[in-house]
N, C-alpha and C positions, 0 to 999 in steps of 0.2 A: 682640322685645326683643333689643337684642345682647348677647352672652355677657359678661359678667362677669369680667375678671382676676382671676386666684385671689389675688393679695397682697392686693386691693380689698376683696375676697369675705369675707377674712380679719379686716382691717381693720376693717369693717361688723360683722360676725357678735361682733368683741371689743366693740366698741362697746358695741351693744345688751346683750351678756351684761354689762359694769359697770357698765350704768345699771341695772342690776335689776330692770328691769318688762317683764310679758309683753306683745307687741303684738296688736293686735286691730284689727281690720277698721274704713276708716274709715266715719267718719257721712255723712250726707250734708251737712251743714253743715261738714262739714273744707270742702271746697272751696271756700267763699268768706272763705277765711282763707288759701289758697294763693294765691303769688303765682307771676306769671312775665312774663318779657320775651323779646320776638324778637329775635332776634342774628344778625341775616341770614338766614342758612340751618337755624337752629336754637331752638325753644324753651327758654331754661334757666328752671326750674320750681322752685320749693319747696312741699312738701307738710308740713306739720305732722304728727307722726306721736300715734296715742290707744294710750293702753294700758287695760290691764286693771282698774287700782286708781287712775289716775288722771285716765282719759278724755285730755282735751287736755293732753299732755306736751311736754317739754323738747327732744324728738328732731326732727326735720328732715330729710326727705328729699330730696336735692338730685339731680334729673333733667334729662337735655335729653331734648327731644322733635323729631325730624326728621320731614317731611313726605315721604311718597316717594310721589309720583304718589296711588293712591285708599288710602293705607294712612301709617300712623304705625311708627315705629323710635324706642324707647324705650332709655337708655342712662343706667342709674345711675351718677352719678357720686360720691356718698358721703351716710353718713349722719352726723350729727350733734349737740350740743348745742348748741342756742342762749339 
């Protein structure tokens, strides 16, 4: 995974604390609720995110995913309401 800018990090971490719900580990059925497209050289992904008291929530995790020879390179690029 590549490191995270701290303003991002920032950014992310307020988010989640004003939406008010603690996050929890997805299901296995999150995944076929996530979407992604290939952008050449890159996966951009959306992940639905579950919380605690609500299960499938409002929050959204937007990643790309790079392929590097036998290995994946992961790279948050923000979270969000949708």
């Amino acid at each position: 995974m590549s490191k995270l800018p701290e303003a991002t990090s920032i950014q992310i971490n307020s988010y989640i604390e004003d939406y008010g719900e603690e996050l929890i580990s997805l299901p296995e059925d999150a995944w076929g609720l996530s979407v992604y497209v290939w952008q050449r050289v890159y996966w951009d992904v959306l992940v639905d995110l579950w919380t605690r008291n609500e299960g499938h929530s409002d929050l959204v995790l937007s990643v790309r995913v790079y392929e590097e020879q036998e290995n994946y390179r992961f790279e948050v690029q923000m979270v969000c309401v949708f």
